[in-house]
DRENMAR-585467 format. One line per 3 residues: number of its first residue (from 1); their letters; for each residue x negated, y, z negated of C-alpha. Coordinates in Angstrom, 2 decimals. Each point is the difference from the previous one (the first is absolute). Example, Ala and Ser with C-alpha at 12.3 -4.5 7.8 and 13.67 -1.06 7.14 Angstrom:
1> AS> -12.30,-4.50,-7.80 | -1.37,3.44,0.66
REM end
This chain:
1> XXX> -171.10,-104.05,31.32 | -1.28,-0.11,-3.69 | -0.59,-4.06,-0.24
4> XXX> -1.79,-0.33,3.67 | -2.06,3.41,-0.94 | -2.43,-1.15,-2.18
7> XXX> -1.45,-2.67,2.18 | 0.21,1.79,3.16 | -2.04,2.93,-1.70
10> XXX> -2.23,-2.28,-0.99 | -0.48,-1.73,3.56 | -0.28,3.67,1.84
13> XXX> -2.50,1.08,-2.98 | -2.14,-3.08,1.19 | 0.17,0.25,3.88
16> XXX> -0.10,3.74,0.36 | 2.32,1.87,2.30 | -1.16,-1.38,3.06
19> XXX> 0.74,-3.31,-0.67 | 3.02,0.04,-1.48 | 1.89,-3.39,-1.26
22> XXX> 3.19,0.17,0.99 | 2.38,-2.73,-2.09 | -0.69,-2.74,-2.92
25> XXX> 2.72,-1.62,-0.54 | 1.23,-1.10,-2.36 | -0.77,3.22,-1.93
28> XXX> -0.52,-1.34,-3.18 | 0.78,-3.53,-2.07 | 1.02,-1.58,-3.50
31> XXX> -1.95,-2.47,-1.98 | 2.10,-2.92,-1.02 | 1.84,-0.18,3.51
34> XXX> 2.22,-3.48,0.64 | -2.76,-0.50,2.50 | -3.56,0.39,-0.56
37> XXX> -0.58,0.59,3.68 | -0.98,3.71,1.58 | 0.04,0.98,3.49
40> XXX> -1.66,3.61,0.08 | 0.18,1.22,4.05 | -2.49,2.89,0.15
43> XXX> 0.47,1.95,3.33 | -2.80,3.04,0.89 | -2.29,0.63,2.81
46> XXX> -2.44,-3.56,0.41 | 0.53,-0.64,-3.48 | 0.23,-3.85,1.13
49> XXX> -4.09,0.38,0.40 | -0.50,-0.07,-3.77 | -0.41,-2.89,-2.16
52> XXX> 1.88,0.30,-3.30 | -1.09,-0.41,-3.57 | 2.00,0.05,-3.45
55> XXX> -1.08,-0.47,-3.49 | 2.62,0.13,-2.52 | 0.95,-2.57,-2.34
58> XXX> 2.87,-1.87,0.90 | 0.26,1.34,3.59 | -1.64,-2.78,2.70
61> XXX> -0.99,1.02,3.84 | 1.41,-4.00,1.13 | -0.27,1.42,4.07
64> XXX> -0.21,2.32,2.70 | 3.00,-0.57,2.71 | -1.67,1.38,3.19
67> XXX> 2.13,2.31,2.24 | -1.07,0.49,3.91 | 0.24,3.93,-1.01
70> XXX> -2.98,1.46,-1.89 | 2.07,2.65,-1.41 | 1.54,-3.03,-2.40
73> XXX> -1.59,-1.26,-3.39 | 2.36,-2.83,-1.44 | -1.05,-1.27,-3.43
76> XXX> 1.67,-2.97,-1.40 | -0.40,0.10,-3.64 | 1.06,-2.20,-3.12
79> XXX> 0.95,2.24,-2.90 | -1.05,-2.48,-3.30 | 2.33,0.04,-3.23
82> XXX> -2.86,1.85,-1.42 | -0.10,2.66,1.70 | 0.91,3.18,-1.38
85> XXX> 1.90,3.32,1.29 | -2.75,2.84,0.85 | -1.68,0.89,3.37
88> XXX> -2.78,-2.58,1.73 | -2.70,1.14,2.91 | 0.39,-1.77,3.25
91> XXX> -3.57,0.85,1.17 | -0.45,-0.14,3.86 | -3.31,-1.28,0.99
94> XXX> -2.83,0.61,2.98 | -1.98,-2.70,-0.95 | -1.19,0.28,-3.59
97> XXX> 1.09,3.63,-0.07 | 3.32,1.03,-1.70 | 0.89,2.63,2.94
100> XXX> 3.65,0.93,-0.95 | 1.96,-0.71,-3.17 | 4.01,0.18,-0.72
103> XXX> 1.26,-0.26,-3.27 | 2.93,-2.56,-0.37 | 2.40,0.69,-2.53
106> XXX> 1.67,-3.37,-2.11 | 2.66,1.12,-2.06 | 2.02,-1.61,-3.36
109> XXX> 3.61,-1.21,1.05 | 3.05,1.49,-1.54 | 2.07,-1.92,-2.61
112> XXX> 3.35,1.47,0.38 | 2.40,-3.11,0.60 | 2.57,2.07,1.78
115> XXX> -1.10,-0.14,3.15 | -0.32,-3.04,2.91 | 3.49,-1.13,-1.14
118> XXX> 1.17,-1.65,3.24 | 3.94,0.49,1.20 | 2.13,-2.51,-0.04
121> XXX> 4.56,-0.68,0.03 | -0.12,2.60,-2.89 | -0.75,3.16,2.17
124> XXX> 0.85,1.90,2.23 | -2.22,1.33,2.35 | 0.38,3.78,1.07
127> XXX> -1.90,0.80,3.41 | -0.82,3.29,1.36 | -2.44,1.86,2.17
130> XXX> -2.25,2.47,-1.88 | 0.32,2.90,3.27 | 3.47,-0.37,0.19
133> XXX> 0.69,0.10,-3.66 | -0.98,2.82,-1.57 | -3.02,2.74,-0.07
136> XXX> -1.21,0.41,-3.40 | -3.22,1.63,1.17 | 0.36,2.60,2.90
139> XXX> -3.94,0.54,-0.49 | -0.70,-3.00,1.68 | 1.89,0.01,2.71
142> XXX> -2.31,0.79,2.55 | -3.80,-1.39,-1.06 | -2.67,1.70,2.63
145> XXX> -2.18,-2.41,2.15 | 2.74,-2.45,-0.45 | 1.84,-0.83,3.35
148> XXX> 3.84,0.67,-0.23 | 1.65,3.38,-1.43 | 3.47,0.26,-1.70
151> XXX> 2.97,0.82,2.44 | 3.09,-0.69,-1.20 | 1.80,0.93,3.36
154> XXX> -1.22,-3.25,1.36 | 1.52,-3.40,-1.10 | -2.71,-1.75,0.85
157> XXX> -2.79,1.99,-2.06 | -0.90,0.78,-3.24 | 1.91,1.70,-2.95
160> XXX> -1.95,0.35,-2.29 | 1.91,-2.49,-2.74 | -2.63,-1.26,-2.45
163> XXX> -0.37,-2.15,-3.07 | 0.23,2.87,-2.31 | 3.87,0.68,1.16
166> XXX> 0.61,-3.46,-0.57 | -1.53,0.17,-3.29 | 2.45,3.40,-0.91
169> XXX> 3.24,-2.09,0.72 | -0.83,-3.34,-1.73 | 2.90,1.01,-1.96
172> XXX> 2.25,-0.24,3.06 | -1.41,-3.37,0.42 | 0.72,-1.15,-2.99
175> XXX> 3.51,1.54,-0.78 | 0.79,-2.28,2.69 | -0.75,-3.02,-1.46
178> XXX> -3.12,-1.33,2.49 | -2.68,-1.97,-2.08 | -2.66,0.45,2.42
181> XXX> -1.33,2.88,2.78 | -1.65,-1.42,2.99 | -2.03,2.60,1.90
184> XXX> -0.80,-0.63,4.31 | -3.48,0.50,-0.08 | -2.29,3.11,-1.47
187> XXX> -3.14,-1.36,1.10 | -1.57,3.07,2.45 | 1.30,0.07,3.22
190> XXX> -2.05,2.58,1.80 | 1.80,-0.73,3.38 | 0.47,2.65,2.99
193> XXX> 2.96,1.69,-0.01 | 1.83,-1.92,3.35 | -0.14,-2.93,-2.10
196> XXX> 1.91,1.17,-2.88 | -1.27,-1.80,-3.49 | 1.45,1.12,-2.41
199> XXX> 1.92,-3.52,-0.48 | -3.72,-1.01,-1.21 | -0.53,-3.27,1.55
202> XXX> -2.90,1.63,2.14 | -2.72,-0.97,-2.40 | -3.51,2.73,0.42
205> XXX> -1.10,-0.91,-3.25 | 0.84,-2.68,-2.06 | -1.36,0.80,-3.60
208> XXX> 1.31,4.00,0.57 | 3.60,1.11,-1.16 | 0.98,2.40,2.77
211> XXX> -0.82,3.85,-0.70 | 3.09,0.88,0.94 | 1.64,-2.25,-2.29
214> XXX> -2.29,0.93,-2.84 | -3.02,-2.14,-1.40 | -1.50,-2.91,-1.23
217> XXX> 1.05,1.38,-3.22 | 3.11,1.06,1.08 | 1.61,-3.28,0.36
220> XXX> -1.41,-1.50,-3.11 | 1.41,2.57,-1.69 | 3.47,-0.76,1.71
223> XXX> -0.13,-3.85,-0.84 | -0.46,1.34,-3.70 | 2.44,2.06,-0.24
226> XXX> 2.27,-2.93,1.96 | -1.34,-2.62,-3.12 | 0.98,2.71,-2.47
229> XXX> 3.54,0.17,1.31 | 0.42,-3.40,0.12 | -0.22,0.04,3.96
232> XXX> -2.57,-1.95,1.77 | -1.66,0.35,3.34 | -0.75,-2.22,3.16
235> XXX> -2.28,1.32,2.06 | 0.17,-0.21,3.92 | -2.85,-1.89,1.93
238> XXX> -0.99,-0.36,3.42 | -2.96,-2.62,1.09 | 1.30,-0.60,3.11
241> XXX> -1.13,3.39,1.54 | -1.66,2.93,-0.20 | 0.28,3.47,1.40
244> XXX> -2.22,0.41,3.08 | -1.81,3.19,-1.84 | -1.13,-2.31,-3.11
247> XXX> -3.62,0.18,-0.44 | -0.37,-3.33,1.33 | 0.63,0.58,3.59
250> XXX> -2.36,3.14,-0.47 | -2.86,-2.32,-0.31 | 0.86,-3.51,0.46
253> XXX> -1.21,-2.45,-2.55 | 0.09,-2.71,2.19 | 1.33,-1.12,3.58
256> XXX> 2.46,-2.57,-1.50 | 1.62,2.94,-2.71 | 3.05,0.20,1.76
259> XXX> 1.68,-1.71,2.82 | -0.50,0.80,3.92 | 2.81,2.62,1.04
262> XXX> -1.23,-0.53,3.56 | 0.42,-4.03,-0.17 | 2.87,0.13,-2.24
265> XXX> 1.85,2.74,0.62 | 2.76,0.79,-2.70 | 1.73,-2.49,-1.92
268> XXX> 3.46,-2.15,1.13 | 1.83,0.86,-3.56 | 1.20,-3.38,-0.29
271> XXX> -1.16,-0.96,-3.29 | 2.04,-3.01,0.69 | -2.57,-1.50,2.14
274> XXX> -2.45,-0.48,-3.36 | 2.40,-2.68,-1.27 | 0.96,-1.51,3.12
277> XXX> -1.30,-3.42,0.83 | 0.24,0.17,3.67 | -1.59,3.06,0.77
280> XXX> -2.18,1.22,2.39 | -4.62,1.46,-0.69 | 1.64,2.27,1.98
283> XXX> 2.63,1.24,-1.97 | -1.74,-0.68,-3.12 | -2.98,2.33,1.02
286> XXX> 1.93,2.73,1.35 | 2.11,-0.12,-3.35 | -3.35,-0.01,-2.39
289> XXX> -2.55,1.49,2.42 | 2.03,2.73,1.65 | 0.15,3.87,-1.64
292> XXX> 3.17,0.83,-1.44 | -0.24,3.09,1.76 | -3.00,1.51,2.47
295> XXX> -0.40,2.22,-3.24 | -0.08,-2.32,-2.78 | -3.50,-2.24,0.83
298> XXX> 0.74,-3.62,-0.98 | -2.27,-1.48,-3.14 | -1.44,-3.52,0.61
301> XXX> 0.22,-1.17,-3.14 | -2.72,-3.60,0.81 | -2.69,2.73,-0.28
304> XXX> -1.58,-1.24,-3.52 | -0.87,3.38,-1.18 | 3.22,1.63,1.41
307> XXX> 1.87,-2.45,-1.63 | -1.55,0.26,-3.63 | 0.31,3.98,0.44
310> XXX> 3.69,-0.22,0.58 | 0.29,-2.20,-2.78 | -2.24,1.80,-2.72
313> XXX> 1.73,3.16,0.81 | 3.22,-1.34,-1.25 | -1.50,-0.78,-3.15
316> XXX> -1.71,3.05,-0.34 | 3.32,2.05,0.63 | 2.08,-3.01,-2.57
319> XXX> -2.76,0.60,-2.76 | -0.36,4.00,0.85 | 3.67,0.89,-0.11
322> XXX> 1.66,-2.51,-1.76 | 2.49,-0.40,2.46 | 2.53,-2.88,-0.32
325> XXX> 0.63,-1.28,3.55 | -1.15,-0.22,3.41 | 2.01,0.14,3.29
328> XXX> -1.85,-1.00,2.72 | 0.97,1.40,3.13 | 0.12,-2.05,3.47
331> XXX> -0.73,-3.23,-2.13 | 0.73,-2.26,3.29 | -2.65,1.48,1.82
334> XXX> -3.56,-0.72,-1.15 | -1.41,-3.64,-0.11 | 2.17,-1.58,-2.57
337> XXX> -3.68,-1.68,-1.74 | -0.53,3.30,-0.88 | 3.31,1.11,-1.07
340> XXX> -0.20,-3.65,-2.21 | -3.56,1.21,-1.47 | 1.02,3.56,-0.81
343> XXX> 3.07,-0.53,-1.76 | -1.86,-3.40,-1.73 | -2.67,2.30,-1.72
346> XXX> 2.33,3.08,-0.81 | 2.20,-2.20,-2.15 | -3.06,-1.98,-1.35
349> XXX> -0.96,2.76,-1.48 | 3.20,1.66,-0.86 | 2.15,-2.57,-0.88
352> XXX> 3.19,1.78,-0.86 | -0.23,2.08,2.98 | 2.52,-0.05,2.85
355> XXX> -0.93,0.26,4.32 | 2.77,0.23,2.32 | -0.28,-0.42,3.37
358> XXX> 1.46,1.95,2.98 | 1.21,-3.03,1.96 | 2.21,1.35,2.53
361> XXX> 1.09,-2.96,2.22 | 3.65,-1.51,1.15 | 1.38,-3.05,-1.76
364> XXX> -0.41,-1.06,-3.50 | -2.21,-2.72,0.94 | -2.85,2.13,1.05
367> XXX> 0.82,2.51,-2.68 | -0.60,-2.96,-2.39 | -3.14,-0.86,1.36
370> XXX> -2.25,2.60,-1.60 | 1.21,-1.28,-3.54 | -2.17,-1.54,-2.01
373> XXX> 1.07,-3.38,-0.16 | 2.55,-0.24,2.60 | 0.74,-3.75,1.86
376> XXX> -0.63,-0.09,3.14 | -2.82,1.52,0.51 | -2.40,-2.16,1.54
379> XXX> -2.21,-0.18,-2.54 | -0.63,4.12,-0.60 | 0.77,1.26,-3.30
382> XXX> -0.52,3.93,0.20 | -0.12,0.17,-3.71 | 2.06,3.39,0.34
385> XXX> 2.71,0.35,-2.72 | 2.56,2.19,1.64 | 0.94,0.71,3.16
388> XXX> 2.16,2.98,1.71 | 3.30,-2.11,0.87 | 1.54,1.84,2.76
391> XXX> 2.48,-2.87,1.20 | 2.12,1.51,-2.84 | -0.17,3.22,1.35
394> XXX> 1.67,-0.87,3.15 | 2.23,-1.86,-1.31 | 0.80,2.89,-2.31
397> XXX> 0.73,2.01,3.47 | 1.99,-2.66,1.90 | 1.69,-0.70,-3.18
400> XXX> 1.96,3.16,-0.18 | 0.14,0.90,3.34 | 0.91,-2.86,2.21
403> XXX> 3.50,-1.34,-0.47 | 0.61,-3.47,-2.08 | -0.68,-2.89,1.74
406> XXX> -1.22,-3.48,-0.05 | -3.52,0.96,-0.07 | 0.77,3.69,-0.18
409> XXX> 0.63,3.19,-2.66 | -0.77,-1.49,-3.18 | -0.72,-3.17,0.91
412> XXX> -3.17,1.15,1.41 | -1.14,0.76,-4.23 | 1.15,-3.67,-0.45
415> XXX> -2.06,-1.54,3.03 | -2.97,1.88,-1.19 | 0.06,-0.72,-3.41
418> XXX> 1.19,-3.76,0.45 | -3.79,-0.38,1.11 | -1.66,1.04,-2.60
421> XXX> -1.43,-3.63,-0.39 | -2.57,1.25,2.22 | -1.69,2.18,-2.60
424> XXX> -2.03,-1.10,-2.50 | 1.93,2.07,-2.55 | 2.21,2.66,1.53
427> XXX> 0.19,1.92,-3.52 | -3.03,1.65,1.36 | 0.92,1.20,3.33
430> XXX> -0.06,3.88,0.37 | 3.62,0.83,1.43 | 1.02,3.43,1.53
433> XXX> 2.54,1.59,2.21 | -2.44,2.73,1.35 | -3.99,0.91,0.13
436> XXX> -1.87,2.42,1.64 | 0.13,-1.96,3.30 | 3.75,-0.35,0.33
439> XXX> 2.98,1.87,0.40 | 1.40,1.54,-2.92 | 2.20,-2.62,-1.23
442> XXX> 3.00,2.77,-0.42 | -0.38,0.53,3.49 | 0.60,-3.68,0.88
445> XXX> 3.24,-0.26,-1.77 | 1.37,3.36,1.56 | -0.69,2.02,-3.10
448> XXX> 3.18,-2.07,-1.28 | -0.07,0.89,-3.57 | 1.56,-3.13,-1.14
451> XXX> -1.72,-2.52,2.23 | -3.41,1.75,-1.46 | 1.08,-0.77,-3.46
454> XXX> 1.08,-3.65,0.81 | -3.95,-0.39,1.64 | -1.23,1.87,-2.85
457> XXX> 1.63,-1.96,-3.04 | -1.09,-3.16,2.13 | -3.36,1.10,0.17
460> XXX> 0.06,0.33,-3.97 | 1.74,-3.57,-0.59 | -1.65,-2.38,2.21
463> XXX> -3.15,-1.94,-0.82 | -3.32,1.42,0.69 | -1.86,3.33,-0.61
466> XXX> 2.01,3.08,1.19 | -1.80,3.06,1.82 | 2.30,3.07,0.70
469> XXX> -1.87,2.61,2.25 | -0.20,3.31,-0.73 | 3.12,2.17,0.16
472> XXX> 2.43,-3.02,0.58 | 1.35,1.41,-3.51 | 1.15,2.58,1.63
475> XXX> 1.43,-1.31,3.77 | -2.76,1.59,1.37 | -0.23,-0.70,3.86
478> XXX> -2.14,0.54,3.20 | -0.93,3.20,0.96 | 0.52,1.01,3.48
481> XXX> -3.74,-0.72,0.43 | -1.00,-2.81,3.03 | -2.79,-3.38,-0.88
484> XXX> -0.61,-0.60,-3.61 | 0.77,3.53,-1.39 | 3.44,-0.59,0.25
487> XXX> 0.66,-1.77,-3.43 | -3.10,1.47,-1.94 | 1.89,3.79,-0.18
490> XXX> -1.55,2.01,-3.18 | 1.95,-0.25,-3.42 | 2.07,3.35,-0.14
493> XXX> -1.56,1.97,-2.88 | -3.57,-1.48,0.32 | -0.93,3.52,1.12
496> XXX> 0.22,3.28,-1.07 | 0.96,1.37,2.95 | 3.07,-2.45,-0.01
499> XXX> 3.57,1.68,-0.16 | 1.09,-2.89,-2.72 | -1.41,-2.82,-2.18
502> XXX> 1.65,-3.79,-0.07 | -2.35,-0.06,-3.14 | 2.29,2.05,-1.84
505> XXX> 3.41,-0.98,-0.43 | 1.98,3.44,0.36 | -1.28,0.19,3.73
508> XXX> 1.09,-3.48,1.03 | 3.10,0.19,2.05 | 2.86,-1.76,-0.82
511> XXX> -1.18,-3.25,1.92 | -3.08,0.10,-0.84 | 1.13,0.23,-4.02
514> XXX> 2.39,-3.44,0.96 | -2.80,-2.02,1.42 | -2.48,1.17,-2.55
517> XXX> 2.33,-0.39,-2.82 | 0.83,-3.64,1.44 | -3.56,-1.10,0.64
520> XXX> -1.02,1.31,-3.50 | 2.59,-1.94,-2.06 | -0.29,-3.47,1.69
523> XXX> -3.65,0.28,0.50 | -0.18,0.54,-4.03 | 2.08,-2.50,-0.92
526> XXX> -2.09,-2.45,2.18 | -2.64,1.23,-2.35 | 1.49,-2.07,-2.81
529> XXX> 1.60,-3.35,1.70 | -2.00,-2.91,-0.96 | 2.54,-1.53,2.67
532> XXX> -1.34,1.46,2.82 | -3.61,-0.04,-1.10 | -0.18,-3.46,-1.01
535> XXX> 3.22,-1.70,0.82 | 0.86,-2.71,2.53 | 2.40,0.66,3.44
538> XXX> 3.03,-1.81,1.09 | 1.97,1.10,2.44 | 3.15,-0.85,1.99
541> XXX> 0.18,-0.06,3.62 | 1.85,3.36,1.56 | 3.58,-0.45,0.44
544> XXX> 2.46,2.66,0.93 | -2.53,2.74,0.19 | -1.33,-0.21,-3.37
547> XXX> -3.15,-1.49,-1.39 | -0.16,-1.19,-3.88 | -3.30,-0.88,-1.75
550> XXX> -1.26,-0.35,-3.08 | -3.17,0.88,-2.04 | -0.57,-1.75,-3.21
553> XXX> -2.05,-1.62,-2.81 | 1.36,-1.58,-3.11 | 0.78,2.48,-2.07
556> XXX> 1.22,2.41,2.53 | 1.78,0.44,3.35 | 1.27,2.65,2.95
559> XXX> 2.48,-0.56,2.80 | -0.66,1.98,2.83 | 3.06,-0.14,2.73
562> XXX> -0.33,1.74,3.32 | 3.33,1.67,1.52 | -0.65,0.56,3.50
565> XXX> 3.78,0.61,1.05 | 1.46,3.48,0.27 | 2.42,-1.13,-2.57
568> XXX> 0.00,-1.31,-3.57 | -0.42,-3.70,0.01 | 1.19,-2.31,-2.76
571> XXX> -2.43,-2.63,-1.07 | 0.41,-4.00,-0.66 | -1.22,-0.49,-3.37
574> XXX> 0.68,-3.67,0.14 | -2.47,-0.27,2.92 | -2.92,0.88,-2.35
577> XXX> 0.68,-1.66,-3.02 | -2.70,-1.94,-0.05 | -1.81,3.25,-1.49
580> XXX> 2.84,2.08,-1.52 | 1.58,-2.93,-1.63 | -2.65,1.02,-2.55
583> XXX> 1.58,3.43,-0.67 | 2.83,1.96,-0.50 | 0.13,3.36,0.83
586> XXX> -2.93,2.29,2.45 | -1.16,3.64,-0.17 | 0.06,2.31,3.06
589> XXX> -3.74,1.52,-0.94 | 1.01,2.89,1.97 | 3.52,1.30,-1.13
592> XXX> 0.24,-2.30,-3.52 | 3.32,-1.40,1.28 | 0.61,-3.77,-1.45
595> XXX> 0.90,-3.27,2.10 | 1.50,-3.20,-1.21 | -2.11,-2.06,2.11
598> XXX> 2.59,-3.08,-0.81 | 2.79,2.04,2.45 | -0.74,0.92,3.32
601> XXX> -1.28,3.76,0.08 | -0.14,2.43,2.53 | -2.87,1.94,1.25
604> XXX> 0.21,3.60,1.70 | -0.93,0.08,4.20 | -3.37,0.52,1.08
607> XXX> -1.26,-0.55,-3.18 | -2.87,-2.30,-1.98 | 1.67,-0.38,-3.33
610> XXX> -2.09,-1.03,-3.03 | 1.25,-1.75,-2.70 | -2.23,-1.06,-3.32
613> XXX> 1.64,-3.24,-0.66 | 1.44,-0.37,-4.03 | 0.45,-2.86,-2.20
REM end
């Protein structure tokens, strides 16, 4: 890759061919950083035998953090406000003699202003998986020397989707109305092929875009081209883990790296147990300490130098890119000091940036948790802005598939909702019906159109940040493939081998044209409702098999009523007065038809009508 080529040219230059230095990472730097701090991990054959010396104004040597592996050099250096971009010498010494040299390279930052925006109410977050998207580059599907191969017989393996065919249907992305693109993982993931990686959260090299994907360059390209459609980009992160062929397991920096598989074993999944103030070492360890899988080695993150690595190399991506978000994956998983530190310095020194977390627990309570500034909390404050609120997506299920009850149907959206006390500020939760780890949420409601558009129109109305997963514009649902495969099947059109392309609207079937047409024209309008952005939420406990709520700030309001009976229902105006005594008439934002909200109204069955509320 162009930016790491120019110092590692420099280092093999120096050591000669047979004693080659394998990794310095981070690759390169910017002068006037947030931070003046500067980690540089240097990784080569006993390069931890030489004693390092730098002379360049500005740039200070403050320490030398000492790895049990020779093959490490860690220099912690402070970067002064006068120092300026160019290239510095770190000169490695045998006594008084300079024996090897490696020329550093500082560089100027950028002063665009359209990039590290954050995410907030306003968007709408579109997720996808680059292999399963779309292949823009065919030349690099299969890299030699690099593990896995393209098959795309096999559910579980790779494609061959890649940044560059998410880049070529931006417009897709956009014609739909989605604010932001959220991209699993491109780091490299040169996994073997049993393992299957192309979901990318099998980390071989953290400061390397995968090949296969495209480059370094590549994706800042992408985030560009994102900024200059007015989309923006959160990019996928994984500190939890690593893929057992990363580098690191090749040569081990130290013994205390990663966690004991052998004393640990893999991990409980119950995330629950971080927030629990009853539980067990036991559990606790076998949550934090175990592997996620016996393929994905498990990072222990109280390793000093570990820790600042992970840290610095979300930076370096933030300031590289220019990407607007972070989602960190497994967030319940590593030593919540760390998580607190990490997430501390990224917005420290990106203050209008957003982090969500991937907090996948039961009950709101331990959802809430991981919110910065939560009660109840026992004194932790994770300092994380966002979390992934997946109470509401099984409520969302139960909701329209379970028959009304007292604490059934749609009751279950009120129950969940009702607690929202527990959150710091709920505005900022990321809410979903599917991901790339659950069923296809057309799949859960039967691939009932109607019931998909009464989730869907929820999903756009209720408070928090909405993420729609790739090809739920379109119904798409599992593929006959077993394990995860299942709901990750390949967009139809993302190849040229494919018989017909979803990307262009002549070859949708009739459906698919519904349900795209549908999620295009209330995920738009969303685009422009200060209501739903900004606005408050009251709403009315279920009754009869509906569910009314409200989104509103002063100047503006939405009524959002939820039909759950196979027949039209008519509606108690009187009941919510308290709000619509304040208007006269609403707007269906989907058909244009007018209400008198002062008469009771009727609303169609199986259906989440939305009215804009009128003076």
């Amino acid at each position: 890759m162009k930016n790491i080529s120019i110092a590692v040219l420099s280092l093999l230059s120096f050591f000669g061919h047979s004693q080659k230095i394998n990794h310095i990472d981070p690759p390169f730097w910017w002068t006037d950083m947030p931070t003046d701090e500067l980690q540089i991990m240097l990784h080569g054959e006993n390069i931890g035998e030489y004693d390092p010396f730098i002379d360049y104004d500005g740039v200070e040597l403050k320490s030398v953090s000492e790895l049990p592996n020779s093959n490490y050099l860690v220099l912690n250096l402070v970067i002064n406000a006068n120092a300026e971009p160019g290239s510095f010498q770190i000169d490695l010494k045998n006594g008084k003699k300079t024996k090897k040299r490696i020329d550093y390279e500082l560089r100027a930052r950028t002063e665009d202003t359209n990039r590290n925006l954050g995410f907030d109410a306003s968007d709408v977050i579109y997720l996808l998986m680059p292999d399963r998207f779309a292949n823009g580059d065919p030349d690099n599907d299969n890299i030699a020397g690099m593990l896995e191969q393209v098959d795309r017989t096999n559910p579980d393996a790779r494609h061959g989707g890649d940044i560059q065919g998410v880049s070529d249907h931006l417009d897709y992305i956009k014609e739909l109305g989605m604010t932001a693109v959220w991209l699993t993982p491109t780091f490299e993931n040169d996994m073997k092929p049993a393992y299957g990686a192309y979901h990318g959260y099998a980390a071989t090299d953290l400061y390397k875009i995968d090949r296969r994907f495209g480059s370094n360059e590549t994706f800042k390209s992408f985030v560009d081209k994102c900024h200059d459609m007015g989309l923006k980009v959160i990019m996928d992160m994984i500190h939890n883990h690593v893929g057992d062929q990363h580098w690191w397991l090749k040569d081990l920096p130290s013994d205390d790296w990663f966690h004991d598989i052998e004393e640990y074993g893999t991990t409980n999944f119950r995330g629950e147990v971080q927030s629990d103030p009853y539980a067990s070492k036991y559990d606790s360890d076998k949550l934090i300490k175990g592997w996620f899988v016996p393929e994905l080695a498990d990072l222990d993150q109280r390793n000093p130098v570990l820790a600042k690595y992970l840290i610095q190399n979300s930076i370096w991506w933030i300031e590289y890119s220019g990407v607007d978000g972070i989602r960190m994956d497994t967030y319940v998983y590593p030593y919540k000091e760390y998580l607190t530190q990490w997430v501390s310095e990224v917005l420290t020194s990106y203050p209008d940036f957003n982090v969500v977390g991937e907090s996948w627990v039961n009950e709101v309570a331990h959802e809430s948790y991981w919110q910065t500034g939560a009660p109840g909390t026992n004194g932790y404050d994770s300092k994380l802005p966002s979390v992934t609120d997946f109470q509401v997506t099984f409520s969302v299920d139960k909701a329209l598939t379970e028959d009304f009850g007292w604490d059934s149907g749609l009751r279950r959206l009120y129950y969940t909702i009702s607690q929202d006390r527990l959150y710091a500020d709920p505005m900022k939760n990321v809410i979903f019906l599917d991901n790339h780890d659950l069923e296809r949420f057309a799949n859960r409601v039967n691939n009932d159109f109607e019931l998909f558009k009464m989730g869907y129109t929820y999903l756009m109305t209720m408070r928090g940040i909405p993420q729609v997963y790739y090809g739920t514009e379109l119904m798409l649902g599992n593929s006959s493939a077993g394990s995860w495969a299942k709901q990750r099947a390949d967009m139809m059109g993302g190849w040229e081998e494919d018989e017909r392309s979803v990307f262009n609207a002549s070859q949708r079937d009739q459906q698919e044209t519904e349900v795209f047409e549908f999620v295009k024209k209330i995920t738009n309008w969303r685009k422009d409702s200060r209501a739903i952005h900004q606005g408050k939420l009251t709403h009315f406990i279920p009754e009869d098999n509906t569910y009314v709520y409200f989104r509103y700030t002063d100047e503006e309001a939405v009524m959002v009523v939820m039909n759950r009976n196979e027949e039209s229902k008519l509606i108690n105006s009187n009941r919510f007065s308290e709000i619509l005594n304040n208007y006269n008439s609403g707007i269906n934002i989907m058909n244009g038809s007018s209400i008198n909200v002062k008469e009771d109204f009727e609303v169609g069955p199986k259906q989440t009508a939305v009215f804009e509320l009128k003076r």
